[in-house]
PAMARRO-853502 format. One line per field, with one value per residue (C-alpha): residue number from 1; residue in three letters; x, y, z. Coordinates in steps of 0.5 Angstrom, whole numbers, plus 500, padded with zeros to 3 digits. Layout:
BEGIN
nr = [NUM/...]
rest = [ALA/...]
X = [X/...]
Y = [Y/...]
Z = [Z/...]
REM end
This chain:
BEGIN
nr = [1/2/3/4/5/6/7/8/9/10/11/12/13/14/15/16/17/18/19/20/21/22/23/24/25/26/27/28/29/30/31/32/33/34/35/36/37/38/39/40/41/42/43/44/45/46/47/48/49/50/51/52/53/54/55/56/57/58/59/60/61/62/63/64/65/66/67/68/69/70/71/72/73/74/75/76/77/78/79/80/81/82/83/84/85/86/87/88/89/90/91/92/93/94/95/96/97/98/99/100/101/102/103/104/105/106/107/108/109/110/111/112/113/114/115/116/117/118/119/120/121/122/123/124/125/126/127/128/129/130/131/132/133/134/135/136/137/138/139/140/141/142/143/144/145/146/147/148/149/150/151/152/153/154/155/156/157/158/159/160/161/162/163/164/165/166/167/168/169/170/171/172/173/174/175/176/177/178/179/180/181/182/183/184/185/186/187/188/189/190/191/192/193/194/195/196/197/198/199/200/201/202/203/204/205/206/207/208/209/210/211/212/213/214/215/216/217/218/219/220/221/222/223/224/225/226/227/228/229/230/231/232/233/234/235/236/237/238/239/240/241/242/243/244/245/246/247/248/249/250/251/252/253/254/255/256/257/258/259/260/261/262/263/264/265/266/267/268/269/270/271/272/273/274/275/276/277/278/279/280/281/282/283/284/285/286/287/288/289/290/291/292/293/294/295/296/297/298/299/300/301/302/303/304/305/306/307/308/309/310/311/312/313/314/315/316/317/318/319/320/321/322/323/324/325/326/327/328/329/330/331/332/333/334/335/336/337/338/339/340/341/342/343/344/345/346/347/348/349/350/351/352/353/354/355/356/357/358/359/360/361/362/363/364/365/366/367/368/369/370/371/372/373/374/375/376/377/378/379/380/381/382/383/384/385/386/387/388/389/390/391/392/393/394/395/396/397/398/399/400/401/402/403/404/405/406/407/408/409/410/411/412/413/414/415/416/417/418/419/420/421/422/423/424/425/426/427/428/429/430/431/432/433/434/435/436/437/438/439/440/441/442/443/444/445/446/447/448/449/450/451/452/453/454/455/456/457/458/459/460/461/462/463/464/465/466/467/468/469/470/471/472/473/474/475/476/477/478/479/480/481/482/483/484/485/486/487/488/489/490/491/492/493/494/495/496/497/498/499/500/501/502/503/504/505/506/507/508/509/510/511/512/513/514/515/516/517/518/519/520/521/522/523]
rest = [UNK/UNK/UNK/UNK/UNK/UNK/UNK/UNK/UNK/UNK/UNK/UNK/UNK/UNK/UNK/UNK/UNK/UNK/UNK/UNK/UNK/UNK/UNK/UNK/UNK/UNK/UNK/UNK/UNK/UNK/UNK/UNK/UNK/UNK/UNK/UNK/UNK/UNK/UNK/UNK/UNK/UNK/UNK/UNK/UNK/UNK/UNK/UNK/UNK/UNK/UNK/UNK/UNK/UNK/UNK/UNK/UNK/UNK/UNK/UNK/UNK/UNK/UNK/UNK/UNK/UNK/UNK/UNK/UNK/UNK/UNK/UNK/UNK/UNK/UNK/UNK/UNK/UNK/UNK/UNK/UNK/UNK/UNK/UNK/UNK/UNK/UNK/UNK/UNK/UNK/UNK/UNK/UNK/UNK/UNK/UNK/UNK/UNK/UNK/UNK/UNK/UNK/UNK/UNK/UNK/UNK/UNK/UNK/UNK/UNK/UNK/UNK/UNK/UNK/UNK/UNK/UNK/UNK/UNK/UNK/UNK/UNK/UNK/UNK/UNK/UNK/UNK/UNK/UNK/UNK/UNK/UNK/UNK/UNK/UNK/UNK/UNK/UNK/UNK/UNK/UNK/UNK/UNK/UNK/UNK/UNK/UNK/UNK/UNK/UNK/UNK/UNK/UNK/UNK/UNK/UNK/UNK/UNK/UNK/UNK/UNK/UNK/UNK/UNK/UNK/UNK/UNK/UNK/UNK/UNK/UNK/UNK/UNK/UNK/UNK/UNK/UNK/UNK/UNK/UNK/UNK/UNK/UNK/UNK/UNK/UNK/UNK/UNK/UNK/UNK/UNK/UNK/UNK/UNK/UNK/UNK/UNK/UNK/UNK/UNK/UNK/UNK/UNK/UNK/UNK/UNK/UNK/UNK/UNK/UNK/UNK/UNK/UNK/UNK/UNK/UNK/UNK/UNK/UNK/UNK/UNK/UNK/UNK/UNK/UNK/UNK/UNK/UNK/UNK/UNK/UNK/UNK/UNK/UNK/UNK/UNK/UNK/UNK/UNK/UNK/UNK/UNK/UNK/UNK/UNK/UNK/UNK/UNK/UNK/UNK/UNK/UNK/UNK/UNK/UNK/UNK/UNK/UNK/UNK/UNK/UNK/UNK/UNK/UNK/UNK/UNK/UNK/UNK/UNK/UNK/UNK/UNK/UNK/UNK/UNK/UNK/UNK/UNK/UNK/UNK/UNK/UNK/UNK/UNK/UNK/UNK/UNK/UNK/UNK/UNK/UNK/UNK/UNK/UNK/UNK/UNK/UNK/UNK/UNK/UNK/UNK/UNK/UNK/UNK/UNK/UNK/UNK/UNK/UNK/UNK/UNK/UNK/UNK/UNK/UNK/UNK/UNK/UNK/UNK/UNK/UNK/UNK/UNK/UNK/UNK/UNK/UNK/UNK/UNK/UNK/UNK/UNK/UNK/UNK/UNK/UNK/UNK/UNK/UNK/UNK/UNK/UNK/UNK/UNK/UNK/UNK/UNK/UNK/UNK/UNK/UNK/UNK/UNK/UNK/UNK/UNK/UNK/UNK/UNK/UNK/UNK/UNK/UNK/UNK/UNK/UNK/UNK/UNK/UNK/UNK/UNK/UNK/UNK/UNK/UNK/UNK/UNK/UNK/UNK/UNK/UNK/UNK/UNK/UNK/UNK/UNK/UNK/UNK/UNK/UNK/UNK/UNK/UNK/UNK/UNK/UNK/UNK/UNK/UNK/UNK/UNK/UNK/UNK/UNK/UNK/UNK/UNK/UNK/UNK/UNK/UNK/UNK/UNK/UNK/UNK/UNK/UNK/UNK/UNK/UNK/UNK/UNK/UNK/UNK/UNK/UNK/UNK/UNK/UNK/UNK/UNK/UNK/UNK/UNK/UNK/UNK/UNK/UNK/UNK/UNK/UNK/UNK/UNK/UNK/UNK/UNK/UNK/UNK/UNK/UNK/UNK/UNK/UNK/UNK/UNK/UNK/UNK/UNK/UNK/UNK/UNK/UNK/UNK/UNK/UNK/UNK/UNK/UNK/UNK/UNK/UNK/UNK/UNK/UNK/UNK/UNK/UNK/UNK/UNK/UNK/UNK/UNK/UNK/UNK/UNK/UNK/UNK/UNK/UNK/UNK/UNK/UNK/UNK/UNK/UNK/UNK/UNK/UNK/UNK/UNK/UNK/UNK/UNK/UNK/UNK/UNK/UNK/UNK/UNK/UNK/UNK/UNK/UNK/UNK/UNK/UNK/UNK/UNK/UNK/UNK/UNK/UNK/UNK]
X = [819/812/809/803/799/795/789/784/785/789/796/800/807/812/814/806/801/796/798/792/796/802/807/810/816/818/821/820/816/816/812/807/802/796/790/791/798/796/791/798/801/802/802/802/797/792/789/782/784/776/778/782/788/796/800/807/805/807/812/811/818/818/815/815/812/812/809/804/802/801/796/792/791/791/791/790/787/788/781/779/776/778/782/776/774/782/782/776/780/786/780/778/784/787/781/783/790/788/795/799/802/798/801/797/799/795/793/793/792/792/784/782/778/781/788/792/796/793/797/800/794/789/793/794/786/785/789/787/795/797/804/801/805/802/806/804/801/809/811/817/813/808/805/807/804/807/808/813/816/818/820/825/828/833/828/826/833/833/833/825/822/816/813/804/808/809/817/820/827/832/826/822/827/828/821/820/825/823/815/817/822/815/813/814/817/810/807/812/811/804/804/810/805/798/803/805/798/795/801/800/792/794/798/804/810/815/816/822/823/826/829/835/836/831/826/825/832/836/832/826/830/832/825/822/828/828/819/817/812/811/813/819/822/829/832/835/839/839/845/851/857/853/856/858/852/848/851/851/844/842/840/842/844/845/840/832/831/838/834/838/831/824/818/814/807/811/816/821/823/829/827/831/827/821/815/809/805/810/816/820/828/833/838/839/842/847/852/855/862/858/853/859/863/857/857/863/864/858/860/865/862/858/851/847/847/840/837/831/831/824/826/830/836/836/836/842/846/844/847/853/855/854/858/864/863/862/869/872/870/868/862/861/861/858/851/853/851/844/843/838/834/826/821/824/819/822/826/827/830/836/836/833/838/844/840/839/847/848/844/840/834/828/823/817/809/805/799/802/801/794/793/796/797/793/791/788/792/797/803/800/799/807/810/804/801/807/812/807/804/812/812/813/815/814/813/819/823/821/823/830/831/831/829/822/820/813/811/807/811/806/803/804/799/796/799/794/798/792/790/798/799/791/795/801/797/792/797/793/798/797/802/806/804/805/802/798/804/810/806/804/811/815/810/812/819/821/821/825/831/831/833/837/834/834/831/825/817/816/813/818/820/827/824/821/814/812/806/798/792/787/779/778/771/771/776/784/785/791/792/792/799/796/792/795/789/783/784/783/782/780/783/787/790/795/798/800/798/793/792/784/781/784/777/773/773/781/781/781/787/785/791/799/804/812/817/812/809/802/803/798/796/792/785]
Y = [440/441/446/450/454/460/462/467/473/478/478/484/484/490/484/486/490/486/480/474/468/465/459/457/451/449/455/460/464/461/466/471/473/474/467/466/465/461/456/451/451/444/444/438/443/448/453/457/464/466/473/474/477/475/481/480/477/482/483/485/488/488/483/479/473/469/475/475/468/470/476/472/466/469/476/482/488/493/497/496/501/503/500/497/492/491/488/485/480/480/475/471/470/468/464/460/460/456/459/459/466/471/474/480/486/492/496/504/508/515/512/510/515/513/516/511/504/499/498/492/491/491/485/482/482/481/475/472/473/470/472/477/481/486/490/497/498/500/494/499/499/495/493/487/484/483/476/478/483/479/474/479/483/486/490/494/497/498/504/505/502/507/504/500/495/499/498/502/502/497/494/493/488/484/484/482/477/474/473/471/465/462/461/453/450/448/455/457/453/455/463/462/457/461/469/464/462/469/472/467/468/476/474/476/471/474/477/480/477/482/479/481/479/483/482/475/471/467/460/463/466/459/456/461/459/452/452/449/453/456/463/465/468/473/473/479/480/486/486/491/488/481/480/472/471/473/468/463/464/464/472/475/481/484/489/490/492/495/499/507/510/507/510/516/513/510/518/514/517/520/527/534/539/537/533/536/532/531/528/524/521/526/521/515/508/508/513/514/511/505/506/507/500/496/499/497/491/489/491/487/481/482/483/488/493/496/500/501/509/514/520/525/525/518/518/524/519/513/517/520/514/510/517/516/508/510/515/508/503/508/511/505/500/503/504/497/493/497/498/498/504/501/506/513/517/523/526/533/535/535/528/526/528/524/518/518/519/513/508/505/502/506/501/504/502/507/504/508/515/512/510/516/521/527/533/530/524/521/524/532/529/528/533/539/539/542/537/532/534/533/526/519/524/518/523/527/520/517/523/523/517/513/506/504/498/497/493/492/492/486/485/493/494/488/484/488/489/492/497/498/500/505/509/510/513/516/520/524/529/532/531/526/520/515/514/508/505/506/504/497/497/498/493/487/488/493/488/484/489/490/484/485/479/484/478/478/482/483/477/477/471/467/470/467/465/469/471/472/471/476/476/483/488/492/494/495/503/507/512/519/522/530/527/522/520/521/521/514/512/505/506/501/506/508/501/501/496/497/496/495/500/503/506/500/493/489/484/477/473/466/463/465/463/462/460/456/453/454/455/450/453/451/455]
Z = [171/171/166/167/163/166/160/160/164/165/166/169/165/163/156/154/157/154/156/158/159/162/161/168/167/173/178/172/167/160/156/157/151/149/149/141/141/147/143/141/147/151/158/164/167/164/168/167/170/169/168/174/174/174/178/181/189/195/198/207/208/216/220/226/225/231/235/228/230/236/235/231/235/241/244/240/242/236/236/243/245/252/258/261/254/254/261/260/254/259/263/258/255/262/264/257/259/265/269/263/261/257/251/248/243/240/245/245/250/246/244/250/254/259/256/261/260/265/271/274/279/274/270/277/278/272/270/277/279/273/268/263/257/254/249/247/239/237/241/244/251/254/262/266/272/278/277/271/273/279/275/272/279/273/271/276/276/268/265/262/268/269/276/275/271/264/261/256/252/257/261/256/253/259/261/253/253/259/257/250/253/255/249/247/241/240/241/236/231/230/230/226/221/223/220/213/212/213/209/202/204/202/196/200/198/202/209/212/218/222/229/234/240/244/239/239/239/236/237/233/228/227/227/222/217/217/217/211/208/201/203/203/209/209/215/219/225/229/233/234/231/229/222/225/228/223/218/223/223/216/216/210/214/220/220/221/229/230/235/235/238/239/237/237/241/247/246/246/238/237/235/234/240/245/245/244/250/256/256/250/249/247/245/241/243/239/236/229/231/232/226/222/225/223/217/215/218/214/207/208/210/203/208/209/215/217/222/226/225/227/229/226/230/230/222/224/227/222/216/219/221/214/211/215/213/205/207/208/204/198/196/191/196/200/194/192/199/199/207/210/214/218/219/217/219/220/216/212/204/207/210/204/199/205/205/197/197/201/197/203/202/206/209/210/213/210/215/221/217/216/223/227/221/220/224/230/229/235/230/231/239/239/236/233/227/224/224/224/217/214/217/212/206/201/195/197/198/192/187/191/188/195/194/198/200/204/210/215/221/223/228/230/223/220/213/209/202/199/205/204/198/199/205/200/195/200/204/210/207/201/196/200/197/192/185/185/180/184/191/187/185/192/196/190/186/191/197/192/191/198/200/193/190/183/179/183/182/174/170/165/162/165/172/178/177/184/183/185/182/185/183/181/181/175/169/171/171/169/174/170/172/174/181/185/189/184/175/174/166/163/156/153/148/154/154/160/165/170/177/181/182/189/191/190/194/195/191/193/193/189/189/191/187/189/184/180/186/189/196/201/207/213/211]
REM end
């Protein structure tokens, strides 16, 4: 095995806070310490570190890789600025088709002045009659042109289909299925390899990939595991009762996007009482009977259960079904398996308190609340400033004792690990958010633990050597614990291992690492 000795920087390690230098033997780390214990040392390869700094690489705990891919090498219309722009990057994107489909994502109709989703006829003159797709920024609606929904005469009669080509809940997930079969293995291929080489030019190590059979299929969960990469992928599948699928498939559990309500943008939540701003979903697509089936069968088959669960009724059902589970499989099992709850947005003291019983890990995006937080935010449009206020409770959840793991949801938010960890601190509301260690923390060894993979996300010798080595301005600072969002110190005599400064520039990833080995990407 090939050894690698990583000198003259700063290295982020619970065995010593001081440490400037790092032995990586083959897959593992060797030894950390300091650069005088690292003169004697022999090596197969010496690496001059500069002053850089060597800290656990991240972990995006929700993606979707090939509808990422497809963002970044085609259609995205996150930040457009209103209706007309959107149609204008439809054209083009249809004109560079050249009659072929177009896929796009991003929009949000709650920024535009025009405050509407385009309709079916704008898509056909804009894309000249052509088959167009464009999914809503929370991916849980989107609009067709009429050339794809006649292409699924299905969706039409299906619960969600709103008329001028906008598709919510069932008609959504036909109209999506049917666009993305247009997708060639090719096509595939590529985003899935353009979103891998985004994530490890981030520092990102691993992501979870949370597919279904009305995300993304079963053909592109099988690509994306068997993709030969660097950056480790951990596979879920969303489907009810889907424990042997899940195996078939290599997922480590059938979890992720098991849809039990939508999401707040489109009104599609699950939320106690009304929407503020016209009219939303009153029920979840799954009961606790299910929930509690699932559950079981899971923890049985040593997988883990998961759950798409935003609003507060949604999260109702999730953990009543996974109590009725505990009740049968024993509440020690039921902690044991680490299930898994997406999103969690909604949630008061005493469903904080359940969840935190059951064990459940809370996948989180803390780059919705800084998208759509805040008093003149989506969230305070949904729901009034009020609730909206009590949205995303990472502070609360954390000192609960409920286990957080962050991610994107990309492309619904970017892969962007530093801009994740600054919204998880800088919560838009005040006392909510994370200290900046236990941000740092829940987007790298959380990620782990996630996906229970406990050995994973410290820099400790014996464990994998997975890790990112970051340009970074300035000195590391310790955050100073009477302010979460100011308070910072640069004093050694604190020994605790610093983190960049949150209100300075992102570090620039210089090289990521997994298992001992640099991970090559395309740029």
């Amino acid at each position: 095995m090939t050894t690698t000795l990583y000198r003259r920087g700063r290295v982020r390690s619970s065995a010593d806070p001081f440490a400037t230098a790092l032995l990586v033997d083959g897959p593992v780390v060797a030894w950390v310490g300091s650069e005088g214990a690292a003169d004697g040392m022999s090596a197969d390869e010496v690496v001059d570190l500069d002053d850089a700094w060597v800290a656990p690489a991240f972990v995006d705990a929700h993606v979707h890789a090939t509808s990422t891919g497809l963002a970044l090498t085609g259609l995205d219309l996150t930040g457009a600025p209103s209706l007309a722009v959107a149609l204008d990057r439809v054209a083009t994107a249809a004109r560079a088709a050249r009659g072929g489909v177009v896929l796009g994502t991003g929009w949000d109709d709650t920024a535009w002045p025009e405050r509407r989703p385009p309709t079916a006829a704008e898509l056909d003159r804009a894309s000249y009659g052509g088959v167009v797709y464009l999914a809503r920024t929370d991916v849980h609606s989107a609009v067709a042109s009429s050339a794809l929904l006649a292409a699924v005469p299905a969706a039409r009669a299906a619960e969600g289909f709103a008329g001028d080509g906008l598709v919510r809940t069932d008609a959504h997930h036909l109209v999506r299925r049917a666009a993305y079969d247009a997708v060639t293995p090719g096509q595939r291929a590529a985003a899935q390899r353009a979103a891998l080489d985004r994530a490890a030019a981030l520092g990102i190590a691993c992501v979870h990939e949370c597919a279904g059979p009305d995300i993304s299929g079963e053909d592109d969960l099988r690509a994306l595991l068997a993709l030969e990469h660097g950056v480790e992928v951990v596979g879920y599948w969303g489907e009810l009762d889907g424990v042997e699928r899940a195996r078939d498939l290599g997922a480590v559990g059938a979890a992720g996007d098991l849809f039990v309500d939508g999401s707040l943008g489109s009104r599609t939540a699950c939320v106690h009482g009304d929407y503020d701003d016209g009219p939303g979903a009153a029920h979840a697509y799954l009961d606790a009977a299910q929930v509690a089936r699932h559950v079981v069968a899971c923890t049985r088959a040593g997988l883990q259960a998961g759950f798409h669960a935003i609003g507060d009724a949604a999260l109702d059902v999730v953990l009543d079904g996974m109590e009725a589970a505990g009740r049968e499989v024993g509440a020690g099992a039921l902690r044991a398996a680490r299930h898994r709850v997406e999103h969690a947005e909604v949630l008061g003291p005493q469903a904080i308190a359940r969840l935190a019983a059951t064990g459940a890990v809370a996948s989180v995006q803390p780059a919705f609340d800084a998208r759509w937080g805040g008093p003149g935010g989506m969230y305070a449009e949904r729901l009034g400033p009020e609730r909206a206020a009590g949205l995303n409770p990472y502070a609360a959840m954390a000192a609960a004792g409920v286990p957080l793991a962050l991610g994107s949801d990309s492309p619904v938010t970017p892969l962007d690990p530093w801009g994740t960890v600054r919204a998880a601190v800088l919560h838009r509301t005040p006392g909510s958010g994370l200290s900046a260690r236990a941000a740092f923390s829940a987007h790298t060894r959380g990620g782990w633990r996630a996906a229970r993979r406990d050995d994973t996300g410290d820099l400790v010798p014996g464990a994998p050597a997975t890790f990112a080595v970051w340009q970074v301005e300035g000195e590391l600072v310790v955050q100073t614990p009477d302010d979460r969002v100011a308070g910072w110190s640069t004093d050694p005599r604190a020994g605790v291992a610093g983190l960049p400064d949150l209100s300075g520039p992102d570090p620039v990833c210089l090289r990521t690492v997994v298992a001992g080995s640099p991970v090559r990407t395309a740029g």
